[in-house]
DOMARPA-793084 format. One record per residue: residue in three letters; x, y, z of N, C-alpha, C, O in turn. Coordinates in steps of 0.2 Angstrom, whole numbers, plus 5000, padded with zeros to 4 digits. Layout:
ala/X/Y/Z/X/Y/Z/X/Y/Z/X/Y/Z
...
This chain:
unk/4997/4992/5018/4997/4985/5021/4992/4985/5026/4991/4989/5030
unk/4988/4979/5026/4983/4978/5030/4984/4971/5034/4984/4966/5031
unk/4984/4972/5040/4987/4967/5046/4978/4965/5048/4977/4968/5053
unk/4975/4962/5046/4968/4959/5048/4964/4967/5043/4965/4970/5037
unk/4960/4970/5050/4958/4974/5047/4961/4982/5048/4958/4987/5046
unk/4967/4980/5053/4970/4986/5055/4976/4990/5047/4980/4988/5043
unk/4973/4996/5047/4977/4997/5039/4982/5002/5043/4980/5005/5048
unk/4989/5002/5038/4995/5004/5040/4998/5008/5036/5003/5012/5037
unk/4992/5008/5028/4996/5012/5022/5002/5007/5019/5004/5001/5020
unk/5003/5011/5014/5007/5008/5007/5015/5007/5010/5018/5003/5007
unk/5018/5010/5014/5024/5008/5016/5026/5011/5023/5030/5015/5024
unk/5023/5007/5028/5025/5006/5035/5031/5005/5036/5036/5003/5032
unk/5032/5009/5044/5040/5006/5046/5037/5007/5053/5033/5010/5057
unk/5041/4999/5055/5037/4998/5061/5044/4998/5067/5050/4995/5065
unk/5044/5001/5073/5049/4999/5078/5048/4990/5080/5043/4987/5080
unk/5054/4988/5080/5055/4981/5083/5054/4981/5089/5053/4987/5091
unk/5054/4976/5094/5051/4975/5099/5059/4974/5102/5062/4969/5099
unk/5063/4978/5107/5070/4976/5109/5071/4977/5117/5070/4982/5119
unk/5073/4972/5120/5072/4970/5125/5075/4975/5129/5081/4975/5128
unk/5072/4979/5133/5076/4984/5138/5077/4991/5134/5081/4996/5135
unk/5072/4991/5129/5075/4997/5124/5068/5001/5122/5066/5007/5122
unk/5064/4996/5120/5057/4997/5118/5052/4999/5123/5046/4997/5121
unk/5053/5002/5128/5046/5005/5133/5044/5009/5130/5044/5011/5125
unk/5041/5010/5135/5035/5016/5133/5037/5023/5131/5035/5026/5126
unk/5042/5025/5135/5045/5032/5133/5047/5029/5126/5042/5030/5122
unk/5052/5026/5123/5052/5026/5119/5051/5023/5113/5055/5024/5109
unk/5045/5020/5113/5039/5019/5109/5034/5026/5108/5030/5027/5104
unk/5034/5030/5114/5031/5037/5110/5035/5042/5109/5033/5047/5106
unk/5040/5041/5110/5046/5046/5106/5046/5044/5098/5045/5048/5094
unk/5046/5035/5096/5046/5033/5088/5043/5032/5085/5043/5030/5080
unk/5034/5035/5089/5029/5037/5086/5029/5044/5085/5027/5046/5080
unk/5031/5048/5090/5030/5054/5089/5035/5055/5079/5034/5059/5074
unk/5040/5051/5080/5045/5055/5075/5044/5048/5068/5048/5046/5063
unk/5038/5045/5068/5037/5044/5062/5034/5034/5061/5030/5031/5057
unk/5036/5033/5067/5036/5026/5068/5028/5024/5067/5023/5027/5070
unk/5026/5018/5063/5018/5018/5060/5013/5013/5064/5008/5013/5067
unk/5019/5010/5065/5019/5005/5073/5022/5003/5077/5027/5000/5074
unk/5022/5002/5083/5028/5001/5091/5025/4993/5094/5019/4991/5093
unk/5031/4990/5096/5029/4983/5099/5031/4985/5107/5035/4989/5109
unk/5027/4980/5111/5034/4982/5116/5038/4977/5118/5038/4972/5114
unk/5042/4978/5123/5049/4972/5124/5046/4966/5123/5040/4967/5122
unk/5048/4960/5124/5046/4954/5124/5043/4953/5131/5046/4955/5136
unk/5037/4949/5130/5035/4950/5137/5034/4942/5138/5030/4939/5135
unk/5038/4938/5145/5039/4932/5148/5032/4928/5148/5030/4927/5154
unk/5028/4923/5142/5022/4921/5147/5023/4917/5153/5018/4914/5155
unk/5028/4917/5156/5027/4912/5162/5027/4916/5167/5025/4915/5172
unk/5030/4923/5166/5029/4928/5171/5023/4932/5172/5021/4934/5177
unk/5020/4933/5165/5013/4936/5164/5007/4932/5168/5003/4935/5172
unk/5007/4924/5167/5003/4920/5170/5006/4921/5183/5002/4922/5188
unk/5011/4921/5181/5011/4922/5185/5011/4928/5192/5012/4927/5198
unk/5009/4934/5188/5008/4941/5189/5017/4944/5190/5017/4948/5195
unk/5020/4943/5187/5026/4946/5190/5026/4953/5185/5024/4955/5180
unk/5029/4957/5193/5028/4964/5191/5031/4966/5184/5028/4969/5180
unk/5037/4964/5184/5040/4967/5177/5034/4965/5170/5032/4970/5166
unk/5034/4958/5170/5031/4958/5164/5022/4961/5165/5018/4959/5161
unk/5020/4963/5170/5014/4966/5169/5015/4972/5168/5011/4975/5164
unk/5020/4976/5169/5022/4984/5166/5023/4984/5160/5021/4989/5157
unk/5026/4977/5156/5028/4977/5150/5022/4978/5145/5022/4980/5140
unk/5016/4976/5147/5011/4975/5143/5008/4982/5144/5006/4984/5138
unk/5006/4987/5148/5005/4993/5148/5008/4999/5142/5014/5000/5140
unk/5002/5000/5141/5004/5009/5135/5000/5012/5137/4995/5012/5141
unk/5003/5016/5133/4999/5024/5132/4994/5024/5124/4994/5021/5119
unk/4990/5029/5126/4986/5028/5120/4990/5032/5113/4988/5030/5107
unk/4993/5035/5115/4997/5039/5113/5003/5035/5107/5006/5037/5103
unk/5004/5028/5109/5008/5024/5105/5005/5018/5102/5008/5013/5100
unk/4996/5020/5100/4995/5016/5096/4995/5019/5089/4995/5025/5087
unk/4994/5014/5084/4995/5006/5084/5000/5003/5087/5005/5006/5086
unk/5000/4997/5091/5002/4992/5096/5004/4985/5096/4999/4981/5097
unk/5009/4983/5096/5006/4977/5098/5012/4974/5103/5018/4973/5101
unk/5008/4971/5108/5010/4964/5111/5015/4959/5112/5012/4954/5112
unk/5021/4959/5112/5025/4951/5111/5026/4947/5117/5029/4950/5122
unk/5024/4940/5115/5023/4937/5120/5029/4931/5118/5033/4930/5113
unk/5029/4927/5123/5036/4922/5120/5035/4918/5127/5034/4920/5132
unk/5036/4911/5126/5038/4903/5130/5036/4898/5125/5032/4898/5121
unk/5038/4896/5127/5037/4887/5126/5031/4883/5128/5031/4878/5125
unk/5027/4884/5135/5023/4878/5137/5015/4882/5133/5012/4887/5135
unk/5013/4877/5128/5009/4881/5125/5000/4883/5131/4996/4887/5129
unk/4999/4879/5136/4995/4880/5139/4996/4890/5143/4993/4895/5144
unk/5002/4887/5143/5005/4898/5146/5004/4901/5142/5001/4906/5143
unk/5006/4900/5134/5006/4905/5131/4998/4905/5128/4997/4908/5124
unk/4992/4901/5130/4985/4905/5126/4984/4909/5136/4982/4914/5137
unk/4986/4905/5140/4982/4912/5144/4988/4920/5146/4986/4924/5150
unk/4994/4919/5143/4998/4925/5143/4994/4931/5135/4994/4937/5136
unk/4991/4928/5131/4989/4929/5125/4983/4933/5128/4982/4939/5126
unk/4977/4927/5133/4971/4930/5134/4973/4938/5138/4970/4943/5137
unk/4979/4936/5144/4980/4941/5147/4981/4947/5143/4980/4953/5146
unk/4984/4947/5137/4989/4953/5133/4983/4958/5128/4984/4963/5126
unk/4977/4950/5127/4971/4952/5125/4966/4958/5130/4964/4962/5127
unk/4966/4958/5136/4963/4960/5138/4967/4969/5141/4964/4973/5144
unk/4973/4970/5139/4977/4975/5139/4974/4980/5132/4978/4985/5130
unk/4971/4979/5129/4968/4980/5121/4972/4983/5118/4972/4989/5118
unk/4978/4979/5114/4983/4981/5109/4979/4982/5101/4973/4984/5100
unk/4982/4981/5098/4978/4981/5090/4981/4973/5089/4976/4970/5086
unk/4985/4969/5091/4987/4962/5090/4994/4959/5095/4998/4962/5098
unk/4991/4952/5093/4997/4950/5097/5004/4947/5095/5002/4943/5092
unk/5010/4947/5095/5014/4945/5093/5018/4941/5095/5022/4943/5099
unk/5020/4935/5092/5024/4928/5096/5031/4930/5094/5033/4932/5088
unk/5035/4928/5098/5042/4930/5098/5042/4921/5098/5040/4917/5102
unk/5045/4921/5090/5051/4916/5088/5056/4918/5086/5059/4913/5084
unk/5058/4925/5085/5066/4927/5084/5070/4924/5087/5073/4919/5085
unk/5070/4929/5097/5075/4931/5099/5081/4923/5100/5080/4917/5101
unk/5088/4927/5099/5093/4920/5099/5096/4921/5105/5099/4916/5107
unk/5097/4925/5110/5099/4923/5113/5099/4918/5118/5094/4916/5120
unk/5106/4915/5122/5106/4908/5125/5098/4906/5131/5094/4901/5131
unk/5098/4911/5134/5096/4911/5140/5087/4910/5139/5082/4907/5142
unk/5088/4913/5134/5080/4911/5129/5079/4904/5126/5075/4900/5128
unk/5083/4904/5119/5083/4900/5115/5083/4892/5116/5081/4887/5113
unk/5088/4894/5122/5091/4884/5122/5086/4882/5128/5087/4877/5131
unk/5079/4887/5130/5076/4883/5133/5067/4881/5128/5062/4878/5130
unk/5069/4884/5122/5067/4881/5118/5061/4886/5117/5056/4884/5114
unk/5062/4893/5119/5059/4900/5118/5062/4902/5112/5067/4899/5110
unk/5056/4908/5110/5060/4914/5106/5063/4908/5100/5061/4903/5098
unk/5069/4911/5097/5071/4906/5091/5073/4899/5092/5075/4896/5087
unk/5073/4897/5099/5075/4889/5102/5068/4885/5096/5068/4879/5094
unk/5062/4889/5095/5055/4885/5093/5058/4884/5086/5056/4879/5082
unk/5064/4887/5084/5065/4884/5076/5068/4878/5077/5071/4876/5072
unk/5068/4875/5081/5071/4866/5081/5065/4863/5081/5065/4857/5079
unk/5059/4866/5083/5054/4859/5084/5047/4862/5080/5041/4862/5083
unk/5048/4863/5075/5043/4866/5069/5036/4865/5072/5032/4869/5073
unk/5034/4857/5074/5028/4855/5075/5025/4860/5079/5021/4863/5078
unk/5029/4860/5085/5028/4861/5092/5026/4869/5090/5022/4872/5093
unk/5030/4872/5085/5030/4879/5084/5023/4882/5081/5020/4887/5084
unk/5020/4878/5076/5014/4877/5072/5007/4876/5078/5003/4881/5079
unk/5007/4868/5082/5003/4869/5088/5002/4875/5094/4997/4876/5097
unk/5009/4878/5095/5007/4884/5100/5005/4890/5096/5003/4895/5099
unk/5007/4890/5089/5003/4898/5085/4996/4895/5086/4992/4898/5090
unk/4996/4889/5083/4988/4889/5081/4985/4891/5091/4982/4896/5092
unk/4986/4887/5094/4983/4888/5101/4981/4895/5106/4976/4897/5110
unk/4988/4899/5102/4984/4907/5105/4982/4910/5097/4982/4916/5097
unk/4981/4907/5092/4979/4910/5087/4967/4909/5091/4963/4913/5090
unk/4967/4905/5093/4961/4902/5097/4962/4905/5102/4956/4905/5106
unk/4967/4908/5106/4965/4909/5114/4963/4918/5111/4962/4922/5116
unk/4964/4921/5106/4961/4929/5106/4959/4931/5101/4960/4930/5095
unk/4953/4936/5103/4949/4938/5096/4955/4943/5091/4955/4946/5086
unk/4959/4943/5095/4965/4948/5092/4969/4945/5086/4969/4939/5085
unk/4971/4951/5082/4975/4945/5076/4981/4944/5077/4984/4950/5078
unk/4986/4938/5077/4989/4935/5078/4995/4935/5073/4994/4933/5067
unk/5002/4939/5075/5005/4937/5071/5013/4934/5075/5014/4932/5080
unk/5018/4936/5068/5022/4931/5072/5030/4934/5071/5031/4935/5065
unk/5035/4935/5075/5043/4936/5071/5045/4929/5073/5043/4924/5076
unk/5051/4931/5066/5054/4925/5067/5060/4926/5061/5061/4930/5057
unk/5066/4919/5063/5071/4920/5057/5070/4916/5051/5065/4914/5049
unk/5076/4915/5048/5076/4912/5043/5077/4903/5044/5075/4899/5040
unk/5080/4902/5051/5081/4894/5052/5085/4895/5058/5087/4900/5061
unk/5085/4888/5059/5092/4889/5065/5098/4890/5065/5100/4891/5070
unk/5101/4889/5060/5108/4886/5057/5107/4888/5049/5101/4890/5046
unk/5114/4888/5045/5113/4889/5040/5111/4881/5036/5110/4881/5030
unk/5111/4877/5039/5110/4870/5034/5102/4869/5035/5099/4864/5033
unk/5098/4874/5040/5089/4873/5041/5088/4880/5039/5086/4883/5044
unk/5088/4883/5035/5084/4888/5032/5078/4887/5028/5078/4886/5022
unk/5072/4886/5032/5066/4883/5032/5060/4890/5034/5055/4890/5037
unk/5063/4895/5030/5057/4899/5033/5051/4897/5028/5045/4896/5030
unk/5052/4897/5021/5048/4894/5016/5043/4892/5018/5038/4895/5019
unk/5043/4886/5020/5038/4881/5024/5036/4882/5030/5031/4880/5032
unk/5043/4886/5036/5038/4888/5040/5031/4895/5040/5026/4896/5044
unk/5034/4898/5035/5029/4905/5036/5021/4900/5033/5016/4901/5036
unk/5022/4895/5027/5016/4895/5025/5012/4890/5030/5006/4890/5030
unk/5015/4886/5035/5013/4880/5040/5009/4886/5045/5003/4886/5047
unk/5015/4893/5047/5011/4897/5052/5002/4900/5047/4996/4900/5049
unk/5004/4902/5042/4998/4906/5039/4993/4902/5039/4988/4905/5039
unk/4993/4895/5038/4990/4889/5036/4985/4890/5043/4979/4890/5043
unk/4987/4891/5050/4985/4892/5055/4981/4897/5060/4977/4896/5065
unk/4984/4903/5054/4979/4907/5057/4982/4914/5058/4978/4919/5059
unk/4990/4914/5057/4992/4921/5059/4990/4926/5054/4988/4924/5048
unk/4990/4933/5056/4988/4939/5051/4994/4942/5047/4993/4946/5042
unk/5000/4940/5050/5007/4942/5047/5013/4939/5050/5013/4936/5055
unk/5018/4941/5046/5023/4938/5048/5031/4942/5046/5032/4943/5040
unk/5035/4942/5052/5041/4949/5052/5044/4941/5051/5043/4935/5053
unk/5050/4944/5046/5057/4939/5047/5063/4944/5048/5063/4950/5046
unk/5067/4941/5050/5074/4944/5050/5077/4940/5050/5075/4934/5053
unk/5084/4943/5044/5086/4940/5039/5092/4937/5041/5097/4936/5037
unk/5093/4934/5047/5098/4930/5050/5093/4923/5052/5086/4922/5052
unk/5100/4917/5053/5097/4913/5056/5098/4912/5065/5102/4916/5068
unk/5095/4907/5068/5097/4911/5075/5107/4908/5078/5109/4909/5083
unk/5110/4905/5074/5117/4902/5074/5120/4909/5072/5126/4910/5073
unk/5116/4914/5067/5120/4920/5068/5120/4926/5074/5123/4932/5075
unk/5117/4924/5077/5114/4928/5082/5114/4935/5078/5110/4937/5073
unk/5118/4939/5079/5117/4947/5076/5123/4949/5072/5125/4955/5071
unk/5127/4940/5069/5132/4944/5067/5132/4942/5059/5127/4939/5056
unk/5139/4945/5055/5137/4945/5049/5131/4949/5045/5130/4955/5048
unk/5128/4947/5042/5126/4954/5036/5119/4949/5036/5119/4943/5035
unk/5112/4955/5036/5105/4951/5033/5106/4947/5028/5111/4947/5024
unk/5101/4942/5026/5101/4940/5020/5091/4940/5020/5087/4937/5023
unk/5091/4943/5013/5084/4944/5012/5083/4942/5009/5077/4943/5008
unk/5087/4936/5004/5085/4933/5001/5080/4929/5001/5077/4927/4996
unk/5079/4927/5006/5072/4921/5008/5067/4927/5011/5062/4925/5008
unk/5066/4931/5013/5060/4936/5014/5058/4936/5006/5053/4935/5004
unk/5061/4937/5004/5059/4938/4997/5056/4932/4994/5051/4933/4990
unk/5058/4926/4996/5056/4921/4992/5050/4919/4995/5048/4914/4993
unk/5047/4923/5002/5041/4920/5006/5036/4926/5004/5030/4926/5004
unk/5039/4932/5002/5035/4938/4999/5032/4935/4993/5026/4935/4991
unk/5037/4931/4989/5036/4931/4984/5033/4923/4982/5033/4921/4976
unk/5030/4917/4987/5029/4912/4985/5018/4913/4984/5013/4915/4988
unk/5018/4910/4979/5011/4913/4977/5006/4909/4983/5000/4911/4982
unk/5008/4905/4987/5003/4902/4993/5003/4906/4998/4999/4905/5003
unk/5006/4913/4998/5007/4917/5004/5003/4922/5001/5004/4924/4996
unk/4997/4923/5007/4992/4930/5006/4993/4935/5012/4990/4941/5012
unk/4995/4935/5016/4996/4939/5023/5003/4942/5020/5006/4939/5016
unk/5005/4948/5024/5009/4953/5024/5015/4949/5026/5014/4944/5029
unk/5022/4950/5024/5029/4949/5023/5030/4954/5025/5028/4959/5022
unk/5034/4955/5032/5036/4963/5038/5044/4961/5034/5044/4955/5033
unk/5051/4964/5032/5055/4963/5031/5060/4965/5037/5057/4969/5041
unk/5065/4963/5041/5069/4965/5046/5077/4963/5045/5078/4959/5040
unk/5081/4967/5049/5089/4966/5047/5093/4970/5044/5092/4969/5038
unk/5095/4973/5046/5100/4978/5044/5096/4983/5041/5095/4982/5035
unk/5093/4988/5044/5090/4994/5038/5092/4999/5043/5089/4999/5049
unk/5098/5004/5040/5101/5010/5045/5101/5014/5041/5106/5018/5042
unk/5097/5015/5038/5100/5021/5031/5093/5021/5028/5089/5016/5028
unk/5090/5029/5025/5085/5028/5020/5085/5025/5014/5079/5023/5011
unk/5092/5024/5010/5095/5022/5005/5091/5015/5006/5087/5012/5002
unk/5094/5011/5013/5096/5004/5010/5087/5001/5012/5084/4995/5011
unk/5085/5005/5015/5075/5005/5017/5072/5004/5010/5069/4999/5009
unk/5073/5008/5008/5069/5009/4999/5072/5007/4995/5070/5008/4989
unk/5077/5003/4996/5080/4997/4990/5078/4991/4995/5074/4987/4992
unk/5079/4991/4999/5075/4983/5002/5070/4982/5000/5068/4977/4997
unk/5066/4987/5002/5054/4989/5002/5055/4987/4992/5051/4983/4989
unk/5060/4990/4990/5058/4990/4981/5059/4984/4980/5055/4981/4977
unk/5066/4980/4983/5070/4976/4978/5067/4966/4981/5067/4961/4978
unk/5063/4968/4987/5060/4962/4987/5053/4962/4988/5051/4956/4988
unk/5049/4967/4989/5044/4966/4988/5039/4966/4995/5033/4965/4995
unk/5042/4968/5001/5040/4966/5005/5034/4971/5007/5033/4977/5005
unk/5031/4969/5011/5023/4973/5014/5024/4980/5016/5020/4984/5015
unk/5031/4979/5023/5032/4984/5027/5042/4981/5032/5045/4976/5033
unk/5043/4988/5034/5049/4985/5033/5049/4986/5044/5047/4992/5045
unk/5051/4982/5049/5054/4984/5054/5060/4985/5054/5064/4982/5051
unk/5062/4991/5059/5067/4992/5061/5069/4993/5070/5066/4995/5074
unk/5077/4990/5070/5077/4989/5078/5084/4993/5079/5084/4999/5079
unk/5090/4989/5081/5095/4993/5082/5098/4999/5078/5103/5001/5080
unk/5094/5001/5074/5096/5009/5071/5093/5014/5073/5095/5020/5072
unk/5087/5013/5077/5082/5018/5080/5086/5018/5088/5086/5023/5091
unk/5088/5014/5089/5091/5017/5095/5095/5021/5097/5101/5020/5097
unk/5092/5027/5100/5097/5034/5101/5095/5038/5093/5100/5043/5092
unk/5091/5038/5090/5092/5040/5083/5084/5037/5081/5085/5033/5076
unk/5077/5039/5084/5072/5039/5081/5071/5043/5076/5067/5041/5072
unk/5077/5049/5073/5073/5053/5069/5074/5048/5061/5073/5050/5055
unk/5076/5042/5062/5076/5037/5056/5073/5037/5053/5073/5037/5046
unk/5066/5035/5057/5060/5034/5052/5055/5040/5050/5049/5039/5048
unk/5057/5045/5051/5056/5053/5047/5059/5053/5041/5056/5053/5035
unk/5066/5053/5043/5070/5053/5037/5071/5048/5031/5072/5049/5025
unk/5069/5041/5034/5067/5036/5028/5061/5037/5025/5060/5035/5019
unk/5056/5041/5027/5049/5042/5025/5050/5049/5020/5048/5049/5014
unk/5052/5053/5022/5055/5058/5016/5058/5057/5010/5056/5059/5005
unk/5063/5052/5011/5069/5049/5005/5064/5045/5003/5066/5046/4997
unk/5060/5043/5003/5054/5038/5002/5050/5043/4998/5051/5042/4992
unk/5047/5046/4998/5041/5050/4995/5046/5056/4990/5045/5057/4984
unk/5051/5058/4993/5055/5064/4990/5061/5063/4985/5063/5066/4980
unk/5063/5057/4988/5071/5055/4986/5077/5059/4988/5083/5058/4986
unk/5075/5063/4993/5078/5069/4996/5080/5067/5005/5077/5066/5010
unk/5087/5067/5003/5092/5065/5010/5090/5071/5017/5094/5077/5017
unk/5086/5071/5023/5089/5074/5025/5093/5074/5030/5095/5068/5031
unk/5097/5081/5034/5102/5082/5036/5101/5078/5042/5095/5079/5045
unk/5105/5072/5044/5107/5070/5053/5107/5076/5059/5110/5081/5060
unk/5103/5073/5061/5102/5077/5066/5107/5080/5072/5111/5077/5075
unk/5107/5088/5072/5113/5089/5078/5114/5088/5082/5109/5085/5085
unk/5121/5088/5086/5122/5085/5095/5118/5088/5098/5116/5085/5103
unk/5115/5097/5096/5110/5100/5100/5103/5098/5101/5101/5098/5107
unk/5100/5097/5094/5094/5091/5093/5094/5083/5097/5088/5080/5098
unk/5102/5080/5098/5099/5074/5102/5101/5076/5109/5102/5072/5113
unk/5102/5079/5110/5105/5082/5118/5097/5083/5120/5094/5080/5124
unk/5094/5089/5116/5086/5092/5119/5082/5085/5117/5077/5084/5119
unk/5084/5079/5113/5078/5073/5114/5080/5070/5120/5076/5070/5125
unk/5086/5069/5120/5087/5063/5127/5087/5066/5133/5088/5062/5138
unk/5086/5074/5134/5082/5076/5139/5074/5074/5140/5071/5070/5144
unk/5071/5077/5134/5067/5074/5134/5062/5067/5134/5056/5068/5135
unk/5065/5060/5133/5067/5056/5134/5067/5054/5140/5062/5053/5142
unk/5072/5054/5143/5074/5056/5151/5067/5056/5155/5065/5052/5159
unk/5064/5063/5154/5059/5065/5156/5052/5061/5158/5049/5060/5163
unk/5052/5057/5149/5045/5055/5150/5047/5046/5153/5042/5043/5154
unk/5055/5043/5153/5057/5038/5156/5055/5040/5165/5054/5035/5168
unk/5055/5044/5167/5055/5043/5173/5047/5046/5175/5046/5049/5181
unk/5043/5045/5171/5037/5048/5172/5035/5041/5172/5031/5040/5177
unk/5036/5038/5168/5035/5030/5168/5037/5025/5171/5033/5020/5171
unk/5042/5026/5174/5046/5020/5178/5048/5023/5186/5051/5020/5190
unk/5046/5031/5186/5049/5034/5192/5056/5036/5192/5059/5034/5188
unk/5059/5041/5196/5066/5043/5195/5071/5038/5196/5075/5038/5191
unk/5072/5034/5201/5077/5030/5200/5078/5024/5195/5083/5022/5192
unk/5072/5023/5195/5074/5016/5188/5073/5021/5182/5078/5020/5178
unk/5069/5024/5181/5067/5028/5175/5077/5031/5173/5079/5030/5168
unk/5081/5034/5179/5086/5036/5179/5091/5030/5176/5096/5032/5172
unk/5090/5025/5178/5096/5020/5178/5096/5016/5170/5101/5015/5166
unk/5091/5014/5170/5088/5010/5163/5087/5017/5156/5086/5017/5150
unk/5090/5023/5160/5088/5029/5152/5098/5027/5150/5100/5028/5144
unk/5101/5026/5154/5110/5025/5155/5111/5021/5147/5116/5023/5144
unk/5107/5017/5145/5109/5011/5139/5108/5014/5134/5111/5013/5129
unk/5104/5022/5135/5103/5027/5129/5108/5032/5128/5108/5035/5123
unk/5112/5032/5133/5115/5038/5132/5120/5037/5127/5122/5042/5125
unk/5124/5031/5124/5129/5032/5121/5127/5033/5113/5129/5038/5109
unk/5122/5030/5112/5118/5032/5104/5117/5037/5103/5119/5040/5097
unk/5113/5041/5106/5112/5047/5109/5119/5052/5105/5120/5054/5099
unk/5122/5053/5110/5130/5056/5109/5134/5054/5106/5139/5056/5107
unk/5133/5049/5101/5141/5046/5096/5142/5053/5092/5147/5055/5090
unk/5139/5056/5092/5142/5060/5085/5145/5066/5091/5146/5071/5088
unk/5147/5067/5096/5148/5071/5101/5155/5068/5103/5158/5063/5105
unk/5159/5076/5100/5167/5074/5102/5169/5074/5109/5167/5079/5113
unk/5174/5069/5110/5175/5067/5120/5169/5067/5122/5168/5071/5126
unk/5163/5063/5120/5159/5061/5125/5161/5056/5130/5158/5057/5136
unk/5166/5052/5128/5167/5046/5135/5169/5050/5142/5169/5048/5148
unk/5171/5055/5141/5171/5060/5148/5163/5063/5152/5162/5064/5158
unk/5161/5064/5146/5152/5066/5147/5149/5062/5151/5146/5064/5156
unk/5149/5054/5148/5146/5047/5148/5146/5045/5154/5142/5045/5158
unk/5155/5044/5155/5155/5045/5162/5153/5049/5168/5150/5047/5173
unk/5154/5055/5166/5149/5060/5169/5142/5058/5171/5140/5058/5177
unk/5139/5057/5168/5132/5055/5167/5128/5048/5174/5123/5047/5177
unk/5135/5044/5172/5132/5038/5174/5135/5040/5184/5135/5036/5189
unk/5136/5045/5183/5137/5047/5191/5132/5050/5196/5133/5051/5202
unk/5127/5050/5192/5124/5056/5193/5116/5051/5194/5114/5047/5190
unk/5112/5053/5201/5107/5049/5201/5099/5053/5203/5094/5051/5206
unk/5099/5059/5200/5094/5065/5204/5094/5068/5196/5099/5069/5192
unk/5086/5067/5194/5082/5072/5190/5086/5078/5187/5089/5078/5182
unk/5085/5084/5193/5087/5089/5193/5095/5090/5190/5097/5094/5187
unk/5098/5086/5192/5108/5086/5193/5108/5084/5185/5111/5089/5182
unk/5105/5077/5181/5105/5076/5174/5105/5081/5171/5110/5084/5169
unk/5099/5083/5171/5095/5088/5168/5099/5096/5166/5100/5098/5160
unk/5101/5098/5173/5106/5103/5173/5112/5104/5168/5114/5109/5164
unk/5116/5094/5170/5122/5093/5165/5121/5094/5159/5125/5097/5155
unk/5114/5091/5155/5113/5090/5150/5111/5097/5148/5114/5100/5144
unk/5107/5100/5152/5106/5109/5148/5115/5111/5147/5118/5113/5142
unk/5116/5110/5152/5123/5116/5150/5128/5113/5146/5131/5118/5144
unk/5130/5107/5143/5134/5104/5137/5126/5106/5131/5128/5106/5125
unk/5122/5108/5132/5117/5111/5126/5119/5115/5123/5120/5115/5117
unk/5119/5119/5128/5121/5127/5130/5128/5128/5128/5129/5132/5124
unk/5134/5124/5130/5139/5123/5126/5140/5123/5120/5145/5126/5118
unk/5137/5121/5116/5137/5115/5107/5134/5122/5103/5128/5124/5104
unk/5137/5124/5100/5133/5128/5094/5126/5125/5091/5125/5119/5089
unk/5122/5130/5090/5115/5127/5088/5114/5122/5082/5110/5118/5081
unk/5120/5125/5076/5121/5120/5069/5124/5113/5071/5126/5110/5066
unk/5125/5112/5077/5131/5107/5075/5127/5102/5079/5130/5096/5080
């Protein structure tokens, strides 16, 4: 798959961009372990334009986590070509507009998936930072608002017609927010509509190497992202790349194996954000991390008590240290 002139190879798996999950540490952890390309969080253009610290941190990588890109997201389209030029000048491989995200706080101010109510408005602000960056311009997004506006059809070909290099759908609409079951069936029918020349990113429910390589076969798509399955469990995208090329399942990884990542993890979170945020914000990891770890909710607890480097660290060696190395 080729995103402009950036090439990605014949079956990419890309991390989603997930709010509060996708830093930097761990965009070089799901590259390190297979990931073809990393987005980061969605980053605010009304806070970018207006230098707020957070979303200036958000736009920051490591060289180490390219290919890269970008996601930018609002509504007032003059903010989003100069959060665009700002994200341009951060030198990602492209930029990427968030029409997904459903949540309220977002959406109902007409951000993120709120833009699938006003199509126009949607079409005019791609085209406008598809002009504000030499960078290529792509786009997430759902199926519709609602189950009675399932219009990606016509939206993917209005966005292409403008300018973007690709386009990620997941397979909900934003009235389902995250619940109920993908439907790919419309990814499918914009893979497969003969007016569409740009890449089809497939998204929604891929937790399994199985259900990856029956999606990538069964609709045709470009490349497939994955989001809430890599959480706590990067080694996903090794594992679907092997069953991919092999057809051969490998073993889930041991309690001992994710105990020594989420140290590691840990580590490179607070090298990036410093010990106390780096400490507080790695918390959201800990339970993915440890599900397959029996009585972890006394662990968990443990954990979230605990606010010093060294004190973690120790806990975490010694339940290591405890756990047989196969298990």
């Amino acid at each position: 798959m080729k995103i402009d002139k950036l090439d990605l190879g014949v079956f990419p798996l890309l991390l989603a961009p997930l709010e509060d999950i996708t830093d930097s540490s761990f965009r070089q952890i799901c590259r390190q372990y297979g990931a073809d390309m990393v987005y980061t969080e969605f980053v605010s253009s009304e806070g970018l334009i207006r230098d707020a610290r957070k979303s200036q941190h958000k736009i920051h990588f490591e060289e180490s986590e390219r290919p890269i890109g970008i996601q930018i997201f609002g509504n007032e389209i003059s903010s989003m070509q100069r959060a665009a030029e700002m994200a341009t000048e951060a030198n990602p491989e492209l930029i990427d507009i968030n029409f997904g995200c459903p949540v309220k706080k977002v959406a109902m101010k007409g951000s993120g998936a709120g833009m699938l109510k006003d199509i126009p408005k949607m079409i005019r602000l791609t085209e406008a930072v598809v002009r504000a960056t030499k960078l290529p311009v792509t786009v997430k997004t759902r199926l519709g608002w609602d189950e009675n506006h399932k219009n990606i059809v016509e939206i993917a070909e209005r966005l292409q017609d403008v300018g973007i290099k690709a386009i990620t759908i997941h397979g909900r609409t934003r009235a389902q927010m995250y619940s109920g079951v993908a439907d790919w069936t419309l990814i499918g029918e914009v893979k497969n509509n003969p007016r569409m020349h740009i890449p089809v990113i497939g998204n929604g429910d891929i937790d399994s190497p199985e259900k990856a390589v029956r999606m990538f076969d069964q609709y045709g798509v470009d490349a497939l992202m994955i989001g809430r399955a890599a959480i706590g469990n990067p080694w996903i995208f090794k594992s679907i790349r092997i069953y991919y090329e092999t057809g051969q399942l490998i073993p889930s990884p041991s309690v001992h194996e994710r105990i020594g990542l989420c140290r590691i993890h840990l580590q490179k979170a607070i090298e990036v954000k410093g010990e106390l945020r780096g400490i507080l914000e790695m918390r959201r990891h800990y339970a993915s991390y440890f599900k397959s770890l029996p009585d972890f909710k006394k662990h968990r607890l443990r954990l979230l008590t605990l606010t010093s480097l060294p004190l973690i660290d120790t806990f975490l060696k010694e339940l290591q240290q405890n756990i047989p190395s196969g298990e």
